[in-house]
ROZARO-12461 format. One record per residue: y, x, z of N, C-alpha, C, O, CB in turn; residue in three letters. Coordinates in steps of 0.02 Angstrom, whole numbers, plus 50000, padded with zeros to 5 digits. Atoms other than C-alpha are relative to their C-alpha. Glycine has a CB too. Example, Ala and Ser with C-alpha at 12.3 -4.5 7.8 and 13.67 -1.06 7.14 Angstrom:
! residues 2
499415004550000497755061550390500605004550000500595009750033500014995050062ALA 499414995849997499475068450357500554996150037501104998650045500235002049929SER 
This chain:
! residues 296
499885007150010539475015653183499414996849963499244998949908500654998849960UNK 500335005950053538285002253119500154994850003500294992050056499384998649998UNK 499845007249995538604985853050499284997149959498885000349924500854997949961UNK 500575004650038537324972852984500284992149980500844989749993499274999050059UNK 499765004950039537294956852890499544993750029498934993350022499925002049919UNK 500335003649940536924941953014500124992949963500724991949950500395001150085UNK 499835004650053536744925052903500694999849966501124995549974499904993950026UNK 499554999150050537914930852781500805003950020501335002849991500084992749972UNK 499445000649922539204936852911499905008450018499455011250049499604993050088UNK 499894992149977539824955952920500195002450077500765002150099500605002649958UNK 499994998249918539464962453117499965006449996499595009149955499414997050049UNK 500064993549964539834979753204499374997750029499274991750035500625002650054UNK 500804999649959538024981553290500285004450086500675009350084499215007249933UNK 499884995649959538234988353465499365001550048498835003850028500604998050031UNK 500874998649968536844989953598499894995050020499294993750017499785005150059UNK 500445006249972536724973553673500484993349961500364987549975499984999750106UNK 499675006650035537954961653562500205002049943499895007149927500604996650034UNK 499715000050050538904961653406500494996349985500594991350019499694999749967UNK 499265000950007540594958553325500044998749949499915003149907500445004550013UNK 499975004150071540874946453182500905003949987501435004250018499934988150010UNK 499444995250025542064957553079500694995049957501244997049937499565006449937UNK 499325003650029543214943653003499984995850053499864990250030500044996149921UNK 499795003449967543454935753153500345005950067500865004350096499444994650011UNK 499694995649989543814951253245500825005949993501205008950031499625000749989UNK 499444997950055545064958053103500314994049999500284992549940499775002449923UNK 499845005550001545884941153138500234999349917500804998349896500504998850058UNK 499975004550053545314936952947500435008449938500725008049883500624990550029UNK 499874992450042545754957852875499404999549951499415000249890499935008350054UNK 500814999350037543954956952819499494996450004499404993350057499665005050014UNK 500725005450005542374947552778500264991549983500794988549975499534999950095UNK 500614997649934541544940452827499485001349948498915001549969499684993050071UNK 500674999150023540454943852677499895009750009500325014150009499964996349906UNK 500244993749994539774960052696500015006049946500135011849964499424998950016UNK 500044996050076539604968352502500745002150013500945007950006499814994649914UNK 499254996050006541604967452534500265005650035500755009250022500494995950014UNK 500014992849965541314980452665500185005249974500675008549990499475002050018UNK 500144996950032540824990352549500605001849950500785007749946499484997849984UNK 499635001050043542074986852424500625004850013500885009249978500104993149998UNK 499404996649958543464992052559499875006850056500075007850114500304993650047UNK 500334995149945542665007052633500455001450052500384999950111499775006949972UNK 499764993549986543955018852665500574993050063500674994050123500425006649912UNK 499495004049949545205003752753499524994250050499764991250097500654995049947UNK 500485002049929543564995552850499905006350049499995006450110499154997549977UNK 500234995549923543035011452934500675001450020500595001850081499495008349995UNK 499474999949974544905014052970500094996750066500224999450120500354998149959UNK 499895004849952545004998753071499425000550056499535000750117500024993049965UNK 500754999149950542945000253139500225003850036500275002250095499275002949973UNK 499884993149942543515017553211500344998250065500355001050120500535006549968UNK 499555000249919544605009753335499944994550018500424992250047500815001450007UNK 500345004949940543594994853404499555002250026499265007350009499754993849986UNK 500384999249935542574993153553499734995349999500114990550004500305001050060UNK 500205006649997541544980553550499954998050090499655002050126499224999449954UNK 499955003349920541784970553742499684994749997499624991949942500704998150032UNK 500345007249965540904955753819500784996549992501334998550010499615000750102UNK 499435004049992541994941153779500575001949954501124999849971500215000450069UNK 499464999350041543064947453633500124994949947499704990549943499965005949974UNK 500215004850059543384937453486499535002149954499455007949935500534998349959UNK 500764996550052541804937553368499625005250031499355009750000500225004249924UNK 500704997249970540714944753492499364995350053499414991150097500295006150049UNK 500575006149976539014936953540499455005350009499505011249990499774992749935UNK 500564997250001537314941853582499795002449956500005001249899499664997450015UNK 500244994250051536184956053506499694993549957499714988549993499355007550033UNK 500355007650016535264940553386499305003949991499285010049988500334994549919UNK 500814998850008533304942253366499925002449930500174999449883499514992950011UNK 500114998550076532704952653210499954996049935500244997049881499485002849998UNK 500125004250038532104939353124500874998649966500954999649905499574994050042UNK 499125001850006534154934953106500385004849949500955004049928500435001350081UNK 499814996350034534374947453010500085001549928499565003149899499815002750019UNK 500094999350085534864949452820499915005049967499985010050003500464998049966UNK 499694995050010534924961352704500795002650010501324999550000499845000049951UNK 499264996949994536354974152745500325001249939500925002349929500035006550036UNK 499544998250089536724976952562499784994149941499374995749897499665009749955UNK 500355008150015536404957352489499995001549914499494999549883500644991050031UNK 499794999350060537124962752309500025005149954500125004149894500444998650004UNK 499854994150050537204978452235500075000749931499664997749896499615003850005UNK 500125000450058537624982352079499485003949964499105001349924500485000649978UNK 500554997150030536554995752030499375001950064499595003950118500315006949958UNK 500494998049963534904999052125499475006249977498975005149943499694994250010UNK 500464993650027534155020052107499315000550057499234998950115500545008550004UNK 500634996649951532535026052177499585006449968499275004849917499384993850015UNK 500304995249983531765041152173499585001850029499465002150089500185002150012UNK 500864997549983530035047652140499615006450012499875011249984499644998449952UNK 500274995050008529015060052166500525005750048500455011650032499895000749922UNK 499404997449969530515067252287499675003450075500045007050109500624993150009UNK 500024997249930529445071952454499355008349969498965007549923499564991750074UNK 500524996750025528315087352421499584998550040499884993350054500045006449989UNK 500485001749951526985084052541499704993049926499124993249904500434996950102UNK 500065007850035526905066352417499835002949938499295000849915500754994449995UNK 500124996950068526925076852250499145004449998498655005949964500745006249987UNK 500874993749987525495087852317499374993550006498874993949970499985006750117UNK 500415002450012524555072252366499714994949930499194991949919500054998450048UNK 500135004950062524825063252192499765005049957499505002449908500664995649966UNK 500414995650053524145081052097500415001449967500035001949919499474997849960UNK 499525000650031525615083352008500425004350031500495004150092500184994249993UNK 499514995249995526955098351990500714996550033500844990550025500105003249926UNK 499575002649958528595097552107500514997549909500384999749853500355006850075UNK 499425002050056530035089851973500575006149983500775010650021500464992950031UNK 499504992650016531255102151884500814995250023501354997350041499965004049880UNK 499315001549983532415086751908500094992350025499684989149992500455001449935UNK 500355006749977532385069451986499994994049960500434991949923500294997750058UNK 500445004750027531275055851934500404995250030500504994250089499225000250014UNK 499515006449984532405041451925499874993649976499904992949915500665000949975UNK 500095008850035532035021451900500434997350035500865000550066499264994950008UNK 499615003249979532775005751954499604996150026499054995549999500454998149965UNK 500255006249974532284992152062500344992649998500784992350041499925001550062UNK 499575006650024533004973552009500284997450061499884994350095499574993849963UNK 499765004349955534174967252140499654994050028499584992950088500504998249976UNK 500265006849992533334950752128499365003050060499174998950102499694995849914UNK 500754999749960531674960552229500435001750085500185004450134499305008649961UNK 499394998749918533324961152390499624997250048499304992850020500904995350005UNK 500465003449941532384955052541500235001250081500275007250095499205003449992UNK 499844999149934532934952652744499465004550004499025005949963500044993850050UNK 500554993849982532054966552858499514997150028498964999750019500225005850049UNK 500785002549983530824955552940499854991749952500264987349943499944998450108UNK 500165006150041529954941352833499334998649980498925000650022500335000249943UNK 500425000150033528584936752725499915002549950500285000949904499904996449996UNK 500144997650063527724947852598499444995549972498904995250001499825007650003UNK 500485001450042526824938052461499805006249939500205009749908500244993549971UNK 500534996450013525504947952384499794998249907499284995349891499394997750063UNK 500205002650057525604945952186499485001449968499194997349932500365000449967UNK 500714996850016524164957852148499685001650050499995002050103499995005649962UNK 500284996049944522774965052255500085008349997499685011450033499264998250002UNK 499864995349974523574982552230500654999650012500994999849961499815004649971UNK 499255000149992525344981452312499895006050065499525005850114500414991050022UNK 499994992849960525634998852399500754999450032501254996450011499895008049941UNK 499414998649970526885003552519500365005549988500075009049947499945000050054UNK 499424997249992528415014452537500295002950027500395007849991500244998550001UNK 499884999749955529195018552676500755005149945500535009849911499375002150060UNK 499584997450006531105025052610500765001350043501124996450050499974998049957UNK 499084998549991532935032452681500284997049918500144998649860500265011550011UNK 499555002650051534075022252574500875002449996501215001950046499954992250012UNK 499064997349973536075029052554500234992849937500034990049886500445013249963UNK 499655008650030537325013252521500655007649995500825012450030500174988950080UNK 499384993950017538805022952413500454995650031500294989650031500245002749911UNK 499385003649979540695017452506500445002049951500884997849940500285001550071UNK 499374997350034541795027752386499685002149927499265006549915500395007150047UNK 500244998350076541585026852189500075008149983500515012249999500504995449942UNK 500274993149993540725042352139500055002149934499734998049901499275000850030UNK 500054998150067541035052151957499935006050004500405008950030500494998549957UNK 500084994650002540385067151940500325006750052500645011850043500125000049943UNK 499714994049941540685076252108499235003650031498665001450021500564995150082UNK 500214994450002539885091152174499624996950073499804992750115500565006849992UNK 500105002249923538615091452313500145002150053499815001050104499564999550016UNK 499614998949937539855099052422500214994650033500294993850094500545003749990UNK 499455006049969540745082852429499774993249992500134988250001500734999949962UNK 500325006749995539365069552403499944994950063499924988750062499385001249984UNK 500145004449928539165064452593500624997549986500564991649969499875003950085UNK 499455003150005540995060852574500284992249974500774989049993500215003949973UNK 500025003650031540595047252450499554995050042499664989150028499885002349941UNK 500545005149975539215038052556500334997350071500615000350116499175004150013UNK 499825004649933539535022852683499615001650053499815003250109499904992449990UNK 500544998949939537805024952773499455000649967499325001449908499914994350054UNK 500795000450035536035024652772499784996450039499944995750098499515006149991UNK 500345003849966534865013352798499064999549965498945002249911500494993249999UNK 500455002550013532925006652789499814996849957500154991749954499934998450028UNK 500195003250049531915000552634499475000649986499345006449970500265000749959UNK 500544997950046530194997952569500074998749924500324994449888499404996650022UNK 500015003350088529904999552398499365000949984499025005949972500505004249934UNK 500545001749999528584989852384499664999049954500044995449920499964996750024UNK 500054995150069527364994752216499374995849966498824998549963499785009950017UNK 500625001450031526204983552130499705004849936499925005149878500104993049977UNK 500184992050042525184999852053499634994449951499454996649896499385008350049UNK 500445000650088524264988251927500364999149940500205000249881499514993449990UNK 499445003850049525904980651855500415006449966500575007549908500624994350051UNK 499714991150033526715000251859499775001449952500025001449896499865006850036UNK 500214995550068525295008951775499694997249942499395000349899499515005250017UNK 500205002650081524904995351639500295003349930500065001849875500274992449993UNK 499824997250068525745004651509499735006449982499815009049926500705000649994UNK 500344993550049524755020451502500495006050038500715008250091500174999149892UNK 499734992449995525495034751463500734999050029500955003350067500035004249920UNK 499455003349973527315022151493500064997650039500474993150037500214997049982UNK 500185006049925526915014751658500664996650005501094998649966499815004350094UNK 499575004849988528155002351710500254998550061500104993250088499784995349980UNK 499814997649930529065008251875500364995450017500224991850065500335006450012UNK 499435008349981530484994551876499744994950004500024991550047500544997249950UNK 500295006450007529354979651841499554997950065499504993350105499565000049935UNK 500484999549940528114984951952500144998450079499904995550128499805006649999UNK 499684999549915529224988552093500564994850013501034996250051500405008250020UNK 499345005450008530394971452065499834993150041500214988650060500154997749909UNK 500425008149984529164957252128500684996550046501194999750060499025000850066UNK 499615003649951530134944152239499745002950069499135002350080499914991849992UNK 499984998549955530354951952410499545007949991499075009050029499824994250040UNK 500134993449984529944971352365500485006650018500395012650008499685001449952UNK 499584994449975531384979952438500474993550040500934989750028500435006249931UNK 499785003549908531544971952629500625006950015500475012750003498995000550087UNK 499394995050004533434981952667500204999050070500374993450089500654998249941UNK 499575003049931534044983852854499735004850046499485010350034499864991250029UNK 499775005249962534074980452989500885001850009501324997850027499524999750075UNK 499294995850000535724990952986500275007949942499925012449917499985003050084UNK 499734994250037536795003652890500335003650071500555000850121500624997749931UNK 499814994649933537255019253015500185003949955499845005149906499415003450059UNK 499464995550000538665030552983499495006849982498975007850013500485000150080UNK 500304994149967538075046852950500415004650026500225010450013499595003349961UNK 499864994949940539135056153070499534996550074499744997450131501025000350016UNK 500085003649935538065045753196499495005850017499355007250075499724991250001UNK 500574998249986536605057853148500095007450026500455010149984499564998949942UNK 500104994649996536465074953223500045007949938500415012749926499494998150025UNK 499954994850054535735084153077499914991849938499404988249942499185008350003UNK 500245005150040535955069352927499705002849944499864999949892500494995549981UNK 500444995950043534785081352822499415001150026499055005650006500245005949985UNK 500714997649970533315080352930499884992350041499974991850101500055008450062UNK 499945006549978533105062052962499344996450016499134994949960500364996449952UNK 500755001449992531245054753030499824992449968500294988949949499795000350086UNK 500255006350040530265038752953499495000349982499155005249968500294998349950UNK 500774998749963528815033652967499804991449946500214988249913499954999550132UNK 500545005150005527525018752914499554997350030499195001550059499735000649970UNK 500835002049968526085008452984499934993849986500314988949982499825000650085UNK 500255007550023525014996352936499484997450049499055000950075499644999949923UNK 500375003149919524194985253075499955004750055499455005550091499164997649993UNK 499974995249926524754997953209499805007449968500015012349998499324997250074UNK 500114993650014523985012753093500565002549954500895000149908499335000849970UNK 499314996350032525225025253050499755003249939499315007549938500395006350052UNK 500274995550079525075030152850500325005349988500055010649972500104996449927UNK 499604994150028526735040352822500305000650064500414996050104500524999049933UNK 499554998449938527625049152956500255008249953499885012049923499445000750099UNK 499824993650046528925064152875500674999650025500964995650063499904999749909UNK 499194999349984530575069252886500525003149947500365008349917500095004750064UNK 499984999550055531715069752765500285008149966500495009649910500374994149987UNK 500254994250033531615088152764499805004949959499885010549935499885000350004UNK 500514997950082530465088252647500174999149934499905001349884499374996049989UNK 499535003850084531635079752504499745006449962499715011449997501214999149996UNK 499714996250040531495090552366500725000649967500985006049955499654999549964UNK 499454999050008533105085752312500434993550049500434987450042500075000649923UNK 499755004449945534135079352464500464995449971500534993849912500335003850058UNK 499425005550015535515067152477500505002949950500605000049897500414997950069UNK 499464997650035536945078952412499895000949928500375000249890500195005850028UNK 500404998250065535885082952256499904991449950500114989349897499075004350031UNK 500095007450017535345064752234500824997449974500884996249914499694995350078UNK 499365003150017537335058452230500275004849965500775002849936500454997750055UNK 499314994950065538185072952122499324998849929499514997649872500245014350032UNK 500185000350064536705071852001500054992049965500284991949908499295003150000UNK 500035008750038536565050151951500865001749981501085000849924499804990450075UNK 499245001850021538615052651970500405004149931500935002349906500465001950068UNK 500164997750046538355065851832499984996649909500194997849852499495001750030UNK 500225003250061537605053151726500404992949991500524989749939499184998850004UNK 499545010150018538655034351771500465002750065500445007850100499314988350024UNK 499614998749919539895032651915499434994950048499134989850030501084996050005UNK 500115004649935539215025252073500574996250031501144998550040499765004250056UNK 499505005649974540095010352144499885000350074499405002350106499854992049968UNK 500035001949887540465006452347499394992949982499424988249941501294994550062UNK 500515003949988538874997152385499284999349944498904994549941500364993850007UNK 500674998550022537455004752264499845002650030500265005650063499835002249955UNK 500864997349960535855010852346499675005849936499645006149875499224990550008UNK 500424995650037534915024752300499475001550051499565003750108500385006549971UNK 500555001149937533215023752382499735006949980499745008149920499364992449999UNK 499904991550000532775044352407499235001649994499025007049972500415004150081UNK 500684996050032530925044752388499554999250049499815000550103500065008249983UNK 500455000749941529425041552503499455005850004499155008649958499634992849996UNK 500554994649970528305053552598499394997549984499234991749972499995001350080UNK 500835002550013526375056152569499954993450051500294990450092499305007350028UNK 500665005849951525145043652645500254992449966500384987450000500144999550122UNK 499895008150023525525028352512499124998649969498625001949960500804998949919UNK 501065001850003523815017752470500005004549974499915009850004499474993449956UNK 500264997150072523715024952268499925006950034499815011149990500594999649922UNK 500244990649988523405043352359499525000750031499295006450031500465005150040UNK 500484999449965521965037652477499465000749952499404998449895499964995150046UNK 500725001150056520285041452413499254996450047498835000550065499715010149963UNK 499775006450089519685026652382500844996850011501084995950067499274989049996UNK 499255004350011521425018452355500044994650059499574990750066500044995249917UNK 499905007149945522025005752502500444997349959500715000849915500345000850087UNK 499585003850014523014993552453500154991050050499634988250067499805000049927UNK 499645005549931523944976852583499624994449967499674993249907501064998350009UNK 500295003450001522844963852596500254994550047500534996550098499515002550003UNK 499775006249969523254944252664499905001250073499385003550095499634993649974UNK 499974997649925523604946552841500105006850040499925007650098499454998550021UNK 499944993550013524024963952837500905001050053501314996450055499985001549895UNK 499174998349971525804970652941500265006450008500185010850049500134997650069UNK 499484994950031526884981552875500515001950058500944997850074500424996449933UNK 499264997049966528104992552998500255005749967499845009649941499955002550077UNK 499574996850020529375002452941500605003550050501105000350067500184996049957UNK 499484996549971530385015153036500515005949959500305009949917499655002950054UNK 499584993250029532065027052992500364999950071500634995450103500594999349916UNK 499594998649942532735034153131500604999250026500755005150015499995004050007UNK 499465000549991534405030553193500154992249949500674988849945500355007349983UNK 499655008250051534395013653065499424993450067499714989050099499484999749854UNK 500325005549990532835002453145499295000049969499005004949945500404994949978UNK 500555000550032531344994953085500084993249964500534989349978499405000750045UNK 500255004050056530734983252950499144998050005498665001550018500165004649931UNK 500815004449984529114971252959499874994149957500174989349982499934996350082UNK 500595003450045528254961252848499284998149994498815001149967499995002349963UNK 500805001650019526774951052859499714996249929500034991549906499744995150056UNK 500374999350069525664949552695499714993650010499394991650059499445006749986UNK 500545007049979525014932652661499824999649891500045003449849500694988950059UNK 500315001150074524154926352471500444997449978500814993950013499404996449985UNK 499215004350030525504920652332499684994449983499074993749975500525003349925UNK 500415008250033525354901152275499675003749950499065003249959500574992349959UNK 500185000850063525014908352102499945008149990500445011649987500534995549953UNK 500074993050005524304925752082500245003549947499855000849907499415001550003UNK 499744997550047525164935851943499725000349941499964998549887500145004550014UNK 500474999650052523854939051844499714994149962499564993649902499515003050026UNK 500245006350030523304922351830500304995349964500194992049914499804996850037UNK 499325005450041524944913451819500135001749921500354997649881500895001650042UNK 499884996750078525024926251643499414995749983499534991549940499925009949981UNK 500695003250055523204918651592500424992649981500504991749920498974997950055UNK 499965004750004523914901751611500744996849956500934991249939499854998950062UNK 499155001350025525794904751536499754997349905500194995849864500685010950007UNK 
């Protein structure tokens, strides 16, 4: 199953249309979407046994990407996870983790999957992440029974102004850095994971103007999904509709030698397999970050 979030408006996704879910549920659910989330266990109940048809109620054409919102508009808490691909640890020089490297990213940096990236510094690095949206509040369960807890997965950059990160030194500043307005583009869909084959071996990829930077699979996790949700739920509960963004594969700029970093006119693709893609073109901000501070 996937559903997505179509101006504000909770849709089943199918292959060539989609199904406005509170108009479908004649008014069971939605139409905001976060409440999806909210109601896991009695939405996929109901999802499991529609069909989406030509001509049903609340079904319409596939709509154009652009149309697209974030699938998860609200969250309460937002995790991500660093240093999580080995291939990525090896190219940053740095020992694998004994346990995962955990920050936050500010809701406020929520962003549709295709849009405009403004460019607050001239180092803003890419990402390329598998994101898991939790459906079923999570307290300290085992990672036998973590998939159990998750709605889906979906697509995210988490997008990294490295000057704003490593200003603190020895304290760099991972949340601040990675918060700008529009640095975690979310979508184009959440997908089930019984949809996936193996949902422990999941592909995703990057490219910037057609060149591919990261391509990996999530394989490589050092510590996969199941590990990821029994350990945070360890430490807080997880709620239906937090994100935990799982960690990006080598090939981000800060590892090239010399350093790349997205420059004005620049286009960002983003693939996860079984979710979609994500696109972003890079243009100059009114007020550059750095400067707007000289001038505050």
């Amino acid at each position: 199953m996937k559903i997505a979030n179509i101006g504000g408006r909770a849709v089943l996704v199918g292959d060539t249309s989609v199904l406005d879910v509170h108009a479908a549920s004649d008014g069971a659910f939605g139409p905001d979407v976060q409440e999806v989330y909210e109601r896991w266990d009695a939405f996929r109940a109901w999802a499991d046994g529609v069909t989406i048809t030509r001509g049903s109620p609340g079904e319409s054409a596939l709509p154009a990407p652009t149309e697209f919102d974030a699938v998860v508009p609200r969250p309460r808490q937002v995790f991500a996870v660093g240093l999580n691909y080995r291939a990525h640890a090896l190219e940053s020089g740095l020992e694998l983790p004994d346990a995962p490297l955990v920050f936050t990213k500010f809701p406020a940096s929520i962003a549709a999957p295709v849009g405009i990236l403004e460019l607050p510094t001239d180092q803003v690095d890419w990402e390329v992440e598998l994101t898991v949206v939790i459906g079923r509040e999570a307290r300290r369960v085992t990672p036998a029974a973590a998939w159990d807890h998750v709605a889906g997965l979906t697509a995210a950059q988490d997008y990294s102004a490295r000057d704003v990160q490593l200003a603190g030194g020895s304290a760099p500043q991972f949340s601040v850095g990675k918060s700008f307005a529009g640095f975690l583009p979310l979508g184009p869909v959440l997908t089930t994971p019984d949809e996936y084959p193996d949902r422990d071996d999941i592909e995703l990829s990057c490219r910037v103007n057609g060149e591919t930077v990261q391509s990996s699979t999530t394989a490589d996790l050092i510590f996969p999904v199941p590990e990821l949700v029994s350990y945070l739920s360890h430490v807080l509960t997880l709620y239906p509709g937090d994100l935990i963004l799982t960690g990006t594969p080598s090939g981000v700029g800060l590892g090239m030698k010399p350093p790349r970093y997205l420059r004005p006119g620049d286009v960002v693709d983003t693939v996860v397999a079984g979710v979609g893609s994500l696109q972003q073109h890079c243009v100059a901000p009114e007020v550059a970050f750095h400067a707007a501070l000289q001038q505050a």
